[in-house]
ZARO-357938 format. One record per residue: residue number from 1; residue in three letters; y, x, z of N, C-alpha, C in turn. Coordinates in pm, 1 decimal, padded with zeros to 6 digits. Layout:
REM residues N
(node NUM ala (Y X Z) (Y X Z) (Y X Z));
...
END
This chain:
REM residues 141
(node 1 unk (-00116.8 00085.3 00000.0) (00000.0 00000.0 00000.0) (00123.3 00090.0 00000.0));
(node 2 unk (00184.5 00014.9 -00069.8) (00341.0 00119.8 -00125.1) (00493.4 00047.7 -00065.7));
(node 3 unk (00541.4 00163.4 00072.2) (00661.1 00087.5 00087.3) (00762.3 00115.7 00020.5));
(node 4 unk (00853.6 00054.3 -00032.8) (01018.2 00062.7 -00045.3) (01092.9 00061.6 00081.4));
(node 5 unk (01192.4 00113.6 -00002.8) (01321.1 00096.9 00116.1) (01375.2 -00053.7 00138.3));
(node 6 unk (01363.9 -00138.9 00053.2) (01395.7 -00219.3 00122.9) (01276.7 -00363.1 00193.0));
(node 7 unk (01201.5 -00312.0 00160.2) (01066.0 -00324.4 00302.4) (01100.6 -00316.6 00468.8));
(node 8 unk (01079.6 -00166.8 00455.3) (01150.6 -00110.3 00568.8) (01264.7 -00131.1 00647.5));
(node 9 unk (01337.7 -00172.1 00547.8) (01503.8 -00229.0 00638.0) (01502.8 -00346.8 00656.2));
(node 10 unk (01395.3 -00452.8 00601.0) (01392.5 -00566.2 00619.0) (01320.7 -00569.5 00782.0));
(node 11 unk (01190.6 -00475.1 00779.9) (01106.6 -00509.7 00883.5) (01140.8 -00432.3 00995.9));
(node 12 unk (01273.8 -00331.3 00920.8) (01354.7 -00309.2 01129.7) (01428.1 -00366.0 01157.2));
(node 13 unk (01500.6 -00469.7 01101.8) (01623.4 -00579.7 01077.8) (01539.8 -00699.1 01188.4));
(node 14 unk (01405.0 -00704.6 01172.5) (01342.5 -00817.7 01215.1) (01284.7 -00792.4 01338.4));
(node 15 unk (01268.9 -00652.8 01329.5) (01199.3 -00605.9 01497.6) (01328.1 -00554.2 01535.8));
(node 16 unk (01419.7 -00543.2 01507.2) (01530.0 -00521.9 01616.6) (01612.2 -00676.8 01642.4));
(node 17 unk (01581.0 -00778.8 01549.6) (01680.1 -00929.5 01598.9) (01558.4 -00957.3 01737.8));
(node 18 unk (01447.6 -00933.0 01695.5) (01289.1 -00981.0 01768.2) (01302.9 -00904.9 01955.4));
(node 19 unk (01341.2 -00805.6 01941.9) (01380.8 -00719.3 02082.5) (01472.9 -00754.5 02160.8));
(node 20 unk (01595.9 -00805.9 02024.1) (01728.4 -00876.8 02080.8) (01724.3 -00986.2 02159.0));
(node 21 unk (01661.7 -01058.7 02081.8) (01594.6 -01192.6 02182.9) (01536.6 -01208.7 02316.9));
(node 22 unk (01446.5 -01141.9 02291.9) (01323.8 -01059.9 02434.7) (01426.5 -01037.4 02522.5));
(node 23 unk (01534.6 -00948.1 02496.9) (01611.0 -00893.8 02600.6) (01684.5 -01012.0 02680.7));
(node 24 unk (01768.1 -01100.4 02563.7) (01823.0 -01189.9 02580.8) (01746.1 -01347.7 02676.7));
(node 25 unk (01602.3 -01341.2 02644.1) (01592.4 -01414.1 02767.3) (01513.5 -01392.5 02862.0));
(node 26 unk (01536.6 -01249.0 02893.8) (01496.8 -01211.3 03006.1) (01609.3 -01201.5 03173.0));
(node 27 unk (01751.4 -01187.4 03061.4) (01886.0 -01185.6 03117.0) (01888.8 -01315.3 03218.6));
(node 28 unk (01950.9 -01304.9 03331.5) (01987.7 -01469.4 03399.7) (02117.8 -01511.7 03326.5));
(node 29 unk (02157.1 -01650.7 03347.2) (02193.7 -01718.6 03289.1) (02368.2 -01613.2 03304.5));
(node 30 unk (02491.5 -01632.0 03330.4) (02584.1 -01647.6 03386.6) (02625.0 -01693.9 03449.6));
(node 31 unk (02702.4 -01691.8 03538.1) (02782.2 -01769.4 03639.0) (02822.5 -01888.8 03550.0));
(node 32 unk (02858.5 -02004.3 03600.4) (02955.2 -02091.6 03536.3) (03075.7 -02058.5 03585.0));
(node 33 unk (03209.0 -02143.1 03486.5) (03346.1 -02063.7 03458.4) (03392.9 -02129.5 03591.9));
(node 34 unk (03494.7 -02065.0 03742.4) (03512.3 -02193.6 03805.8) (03548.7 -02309.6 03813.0));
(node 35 unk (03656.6 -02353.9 03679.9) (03661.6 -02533.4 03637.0) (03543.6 -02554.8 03600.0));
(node 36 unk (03409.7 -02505.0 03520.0) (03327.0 -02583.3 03525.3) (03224.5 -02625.0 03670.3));
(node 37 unk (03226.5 -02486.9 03719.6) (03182.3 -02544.5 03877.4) (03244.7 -02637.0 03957.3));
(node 38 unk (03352.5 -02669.6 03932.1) (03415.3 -02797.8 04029.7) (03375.1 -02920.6 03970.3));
(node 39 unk (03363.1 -02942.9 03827.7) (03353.2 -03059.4 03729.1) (03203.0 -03107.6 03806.5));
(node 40 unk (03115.1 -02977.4 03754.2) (02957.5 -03016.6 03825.8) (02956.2 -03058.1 03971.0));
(node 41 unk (03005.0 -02967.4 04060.8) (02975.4 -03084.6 04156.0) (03054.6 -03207.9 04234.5));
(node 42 unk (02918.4 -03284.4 04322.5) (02977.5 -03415.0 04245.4) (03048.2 -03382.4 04453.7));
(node 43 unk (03148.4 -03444.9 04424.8) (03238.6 -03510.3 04572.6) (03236.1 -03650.2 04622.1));
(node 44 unk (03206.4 -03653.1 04774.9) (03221.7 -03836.1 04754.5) (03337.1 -03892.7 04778.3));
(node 45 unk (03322.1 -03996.6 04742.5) (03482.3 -04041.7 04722.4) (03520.9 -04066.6 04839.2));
(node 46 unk (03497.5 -04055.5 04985.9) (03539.4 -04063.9 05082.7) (03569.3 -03922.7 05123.8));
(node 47 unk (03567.5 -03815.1 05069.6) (03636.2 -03709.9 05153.6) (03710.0 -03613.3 05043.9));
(node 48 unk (03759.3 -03700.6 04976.6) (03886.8 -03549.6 04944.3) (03997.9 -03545.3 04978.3));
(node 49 unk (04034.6 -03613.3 05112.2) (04122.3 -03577.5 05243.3) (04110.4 -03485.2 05304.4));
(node 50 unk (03948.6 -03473.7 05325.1) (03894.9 -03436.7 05442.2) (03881.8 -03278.2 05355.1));
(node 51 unk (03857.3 -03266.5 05246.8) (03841.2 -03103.7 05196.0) (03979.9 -03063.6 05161.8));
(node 52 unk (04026.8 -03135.2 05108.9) (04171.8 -03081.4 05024.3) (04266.0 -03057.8 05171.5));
(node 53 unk (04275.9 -03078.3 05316.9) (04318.2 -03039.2 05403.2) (04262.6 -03038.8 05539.3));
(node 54 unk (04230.5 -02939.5 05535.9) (04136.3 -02889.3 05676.7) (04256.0 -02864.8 05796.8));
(node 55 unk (04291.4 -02895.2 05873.2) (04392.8 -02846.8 05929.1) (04371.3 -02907.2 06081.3));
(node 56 unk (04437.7 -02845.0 06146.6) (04460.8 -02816.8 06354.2) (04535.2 -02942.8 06363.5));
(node 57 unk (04615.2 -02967.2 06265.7) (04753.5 -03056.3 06335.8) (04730.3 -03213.6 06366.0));
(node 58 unk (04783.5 -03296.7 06432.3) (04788.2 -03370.6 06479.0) (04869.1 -03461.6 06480.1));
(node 59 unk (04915.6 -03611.8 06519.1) (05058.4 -03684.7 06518.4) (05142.4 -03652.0 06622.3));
(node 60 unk (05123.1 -03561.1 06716.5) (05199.6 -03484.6 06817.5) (05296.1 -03387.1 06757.7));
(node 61 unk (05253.5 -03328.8 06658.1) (05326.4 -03177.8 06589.4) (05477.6 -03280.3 06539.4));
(node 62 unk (05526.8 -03429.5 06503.9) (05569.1 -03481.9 06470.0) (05697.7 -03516.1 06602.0));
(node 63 unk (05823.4 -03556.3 06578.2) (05859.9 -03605.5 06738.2) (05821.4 -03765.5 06721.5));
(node 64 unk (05829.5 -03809.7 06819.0) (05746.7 -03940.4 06909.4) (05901.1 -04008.6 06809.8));
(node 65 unk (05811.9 -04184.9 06791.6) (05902.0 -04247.3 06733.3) (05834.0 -04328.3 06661.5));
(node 66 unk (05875.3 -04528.7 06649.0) (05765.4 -04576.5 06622.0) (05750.9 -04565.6 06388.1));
(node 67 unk (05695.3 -04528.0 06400.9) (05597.4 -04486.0 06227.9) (05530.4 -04366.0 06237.4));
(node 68 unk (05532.1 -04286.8 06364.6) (05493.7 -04136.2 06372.6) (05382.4 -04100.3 06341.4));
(node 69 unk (05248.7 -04188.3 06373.4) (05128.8 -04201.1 06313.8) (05097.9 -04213.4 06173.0));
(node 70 unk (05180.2 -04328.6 06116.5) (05174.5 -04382.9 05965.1) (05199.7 -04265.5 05896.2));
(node 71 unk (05354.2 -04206.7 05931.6) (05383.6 -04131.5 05840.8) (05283.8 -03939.2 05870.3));
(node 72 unk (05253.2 -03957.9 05985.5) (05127.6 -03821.0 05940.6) (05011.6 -03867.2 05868.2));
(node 73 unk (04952.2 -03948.6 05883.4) (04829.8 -03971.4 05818.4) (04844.2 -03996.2 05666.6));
(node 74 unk (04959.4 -04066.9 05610.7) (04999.8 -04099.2 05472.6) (05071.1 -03923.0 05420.6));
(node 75 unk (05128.3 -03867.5 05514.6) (05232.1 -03695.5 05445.1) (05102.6 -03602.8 05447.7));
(node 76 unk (05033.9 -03597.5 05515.6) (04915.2 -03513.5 05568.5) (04838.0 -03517.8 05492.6));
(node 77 unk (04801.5 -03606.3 05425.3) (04679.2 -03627.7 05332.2) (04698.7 -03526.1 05193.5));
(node 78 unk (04816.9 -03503.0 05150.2) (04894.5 -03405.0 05075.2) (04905.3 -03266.2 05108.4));
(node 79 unk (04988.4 -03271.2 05244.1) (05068.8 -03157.1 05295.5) (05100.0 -03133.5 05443.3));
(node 80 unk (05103.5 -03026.1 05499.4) (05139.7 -02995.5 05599.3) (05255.0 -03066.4 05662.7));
(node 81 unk (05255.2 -03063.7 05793.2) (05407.8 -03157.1 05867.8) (05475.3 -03009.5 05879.3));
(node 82 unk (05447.0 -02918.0 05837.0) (05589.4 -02812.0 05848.0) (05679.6 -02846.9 05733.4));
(node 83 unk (05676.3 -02892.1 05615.1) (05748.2 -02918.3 05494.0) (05811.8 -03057.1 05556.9));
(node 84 unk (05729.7 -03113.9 05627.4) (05819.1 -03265.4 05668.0) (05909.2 -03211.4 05762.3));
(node 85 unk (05903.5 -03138.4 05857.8) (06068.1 -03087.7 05981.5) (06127.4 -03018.5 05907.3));
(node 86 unk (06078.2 -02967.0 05768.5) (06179.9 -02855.8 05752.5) (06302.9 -02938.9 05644.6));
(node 87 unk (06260.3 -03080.7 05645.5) (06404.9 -03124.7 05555.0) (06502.7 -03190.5 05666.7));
(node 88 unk (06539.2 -03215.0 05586.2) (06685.1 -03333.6 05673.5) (06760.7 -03383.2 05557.4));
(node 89 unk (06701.6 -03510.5 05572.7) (06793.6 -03598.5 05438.1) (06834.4 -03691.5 05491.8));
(node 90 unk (06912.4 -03799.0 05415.9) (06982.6 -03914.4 05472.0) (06856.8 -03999.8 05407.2));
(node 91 unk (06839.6 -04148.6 05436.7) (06711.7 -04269.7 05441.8) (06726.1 -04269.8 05299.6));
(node 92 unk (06795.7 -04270.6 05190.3) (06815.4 -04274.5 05035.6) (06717.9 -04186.8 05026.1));
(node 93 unk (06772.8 -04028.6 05042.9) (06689.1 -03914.1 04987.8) (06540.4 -03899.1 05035.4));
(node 94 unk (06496.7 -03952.5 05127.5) (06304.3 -04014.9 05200.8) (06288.5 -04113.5 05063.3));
(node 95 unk (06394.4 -04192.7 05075.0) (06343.2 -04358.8 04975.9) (06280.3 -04264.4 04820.8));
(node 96 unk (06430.8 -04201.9 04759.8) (06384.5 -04139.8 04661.1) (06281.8 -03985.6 04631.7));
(node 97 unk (06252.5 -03949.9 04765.5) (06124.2 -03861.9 04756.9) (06026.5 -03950.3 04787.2));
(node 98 unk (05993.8 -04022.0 04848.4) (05887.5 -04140.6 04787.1) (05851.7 -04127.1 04667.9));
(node 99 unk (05920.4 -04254.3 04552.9) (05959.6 -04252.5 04407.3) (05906.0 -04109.0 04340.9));
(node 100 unk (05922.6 -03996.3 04382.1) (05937.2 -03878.4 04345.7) (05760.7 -03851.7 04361.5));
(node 101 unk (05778.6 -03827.2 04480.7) (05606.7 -03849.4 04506.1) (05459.2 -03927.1 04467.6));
(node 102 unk (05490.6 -04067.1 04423.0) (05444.9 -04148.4 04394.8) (05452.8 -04100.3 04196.0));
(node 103 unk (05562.8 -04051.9 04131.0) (05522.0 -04064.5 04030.2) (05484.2 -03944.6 03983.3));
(node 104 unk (05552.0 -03822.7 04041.1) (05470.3 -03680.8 03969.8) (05352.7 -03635.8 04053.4));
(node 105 unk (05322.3 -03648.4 04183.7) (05213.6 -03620.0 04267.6) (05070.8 -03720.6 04266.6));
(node 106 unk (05106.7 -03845.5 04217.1) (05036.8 -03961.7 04220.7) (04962.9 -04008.9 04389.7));
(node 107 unk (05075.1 -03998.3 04415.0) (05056.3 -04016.3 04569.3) (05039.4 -04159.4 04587.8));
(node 108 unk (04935.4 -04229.8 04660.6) (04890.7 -04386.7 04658.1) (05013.1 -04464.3 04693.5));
(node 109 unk (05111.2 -04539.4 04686.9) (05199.4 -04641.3 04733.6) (05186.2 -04703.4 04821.0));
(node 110 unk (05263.5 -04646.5 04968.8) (05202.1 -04728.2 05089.0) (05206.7 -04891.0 05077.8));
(node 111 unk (05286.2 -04965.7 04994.4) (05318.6 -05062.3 05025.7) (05473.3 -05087.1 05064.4));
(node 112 unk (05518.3 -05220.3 05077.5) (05682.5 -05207.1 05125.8) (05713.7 -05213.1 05250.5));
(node 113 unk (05644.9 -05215.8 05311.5) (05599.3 -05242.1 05482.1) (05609.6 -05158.9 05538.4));
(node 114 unk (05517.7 -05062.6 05514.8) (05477.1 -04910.7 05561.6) (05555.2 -04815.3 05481.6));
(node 115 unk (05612.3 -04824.5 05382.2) (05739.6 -04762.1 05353.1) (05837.5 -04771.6 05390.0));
(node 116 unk (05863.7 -04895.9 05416.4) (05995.1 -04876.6 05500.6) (05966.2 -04821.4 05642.7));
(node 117 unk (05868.5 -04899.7 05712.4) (05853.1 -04774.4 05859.7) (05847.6 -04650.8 05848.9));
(node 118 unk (05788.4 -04569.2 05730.1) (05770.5 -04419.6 05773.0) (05928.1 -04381.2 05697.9));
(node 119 unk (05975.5 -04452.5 05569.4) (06144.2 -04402.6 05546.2) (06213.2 -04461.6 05677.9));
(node 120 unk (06184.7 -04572.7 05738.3) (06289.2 -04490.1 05921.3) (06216.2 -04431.2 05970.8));
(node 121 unk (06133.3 -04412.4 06002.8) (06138.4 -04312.2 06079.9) (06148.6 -04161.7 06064.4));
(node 122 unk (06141.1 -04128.7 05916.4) (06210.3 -04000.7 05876.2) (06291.2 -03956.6 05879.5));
(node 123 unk (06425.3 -04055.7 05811.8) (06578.4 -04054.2 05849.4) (06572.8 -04065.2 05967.0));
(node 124 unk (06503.7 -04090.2 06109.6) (06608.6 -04087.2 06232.9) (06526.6 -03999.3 06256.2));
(node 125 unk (06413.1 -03935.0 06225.0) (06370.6 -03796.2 06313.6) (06385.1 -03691.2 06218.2));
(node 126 unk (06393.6 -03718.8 06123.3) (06440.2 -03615.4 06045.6) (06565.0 -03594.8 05962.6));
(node 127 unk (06733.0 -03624.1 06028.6) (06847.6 -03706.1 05952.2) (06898.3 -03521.4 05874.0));
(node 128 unk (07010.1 -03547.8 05808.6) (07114.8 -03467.7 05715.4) (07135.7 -03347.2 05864.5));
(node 129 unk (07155.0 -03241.9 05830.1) (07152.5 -03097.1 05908.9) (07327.6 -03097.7 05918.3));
(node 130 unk (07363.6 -03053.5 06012.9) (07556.8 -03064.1 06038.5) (07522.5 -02903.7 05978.1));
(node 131 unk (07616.1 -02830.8 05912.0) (07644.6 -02734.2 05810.7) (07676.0 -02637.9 05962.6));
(node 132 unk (07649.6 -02488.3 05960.2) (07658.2 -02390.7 06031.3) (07778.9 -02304.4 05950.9));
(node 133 unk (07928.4 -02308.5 06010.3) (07977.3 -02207.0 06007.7) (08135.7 -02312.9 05879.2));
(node 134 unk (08173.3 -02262.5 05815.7) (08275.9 -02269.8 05728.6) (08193.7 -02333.4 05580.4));
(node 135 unk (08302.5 -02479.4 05559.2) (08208.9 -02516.7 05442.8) (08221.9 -02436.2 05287.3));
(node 136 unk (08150.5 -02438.0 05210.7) (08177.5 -02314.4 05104.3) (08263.0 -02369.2 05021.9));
(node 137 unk (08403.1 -02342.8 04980.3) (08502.6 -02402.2 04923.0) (08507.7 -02403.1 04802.9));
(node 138 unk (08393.5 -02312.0 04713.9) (08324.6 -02334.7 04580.4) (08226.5 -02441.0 04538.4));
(node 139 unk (08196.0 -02550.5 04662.7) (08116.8 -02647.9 04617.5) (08188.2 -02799.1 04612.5));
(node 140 unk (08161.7 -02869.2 04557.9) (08250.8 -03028.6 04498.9) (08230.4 -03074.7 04595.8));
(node 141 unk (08277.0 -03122.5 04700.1) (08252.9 -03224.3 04789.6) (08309.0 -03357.8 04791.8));
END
């Protein structure tokens, strides 16, 4: 039997795709990418409160005042109560971070009830800050 050359390049073309393979599933799989690991597993629909914020704090970290409960359990579910002391707005600017919240965060809509209790009780425990020092005479007032 008589080889050619192109015999030969055919039948190392075929034992080297043939090795390629072998190798290939001998390999473990890969990791999955981490968005696809979150997609796969499954969450129940009762706790992505409970994962998305693990936290110490309590309706105490808040000052006493009646919505003080409502409004940790409804801000909390999001975010820490350090971002809630650290504002001071007038009852408008709560009303319209609501609004704000509700449409780019998709934060659930307490209702008009429970919105209005936790917007007072924000504005009176959390009102407009009196300015420290000389007002800046470059701003429009």
């Amino acid at each position: 039997m008589r080889l050619n050359l192109a015999t030969v390049a055919v039948a190392f073309l075929a034992a080297t795709v043939i090795g390629l393979e072998v190798q290939k599933a001998r390999r473990p799989p890969p990791p999955p990418p981490p968005q696809a690991a979150m997609r796969a597993a499954p969450v129940p629909a009762a706790a992505p409160a409970q994962i998305a914020r693990a936290t110490d704090e309590t309706p105490d970290d808040l000052p006493d005042g009646k919505g003080r409960d409502e409004t940790f359990y409804l801000c909390t579910a999001c975010h820490g109560t350090a971002i809630i002391r650290q504002q001071g707005m007038p009852r408008e600017r709560w009303d319209e971070s609501f609004d704000w919240m509700i449409e780019k965060h998709r934060m659930p809509d307490p209702g008009a009830a429970d919105r209005a209790l936790i917007v007072d009780y924000l504005a009176s425990s959390f009102p407009p800050r009196q300015q420290r020092g000389r007002a800046n005479p470059f701003l429009n007032r």
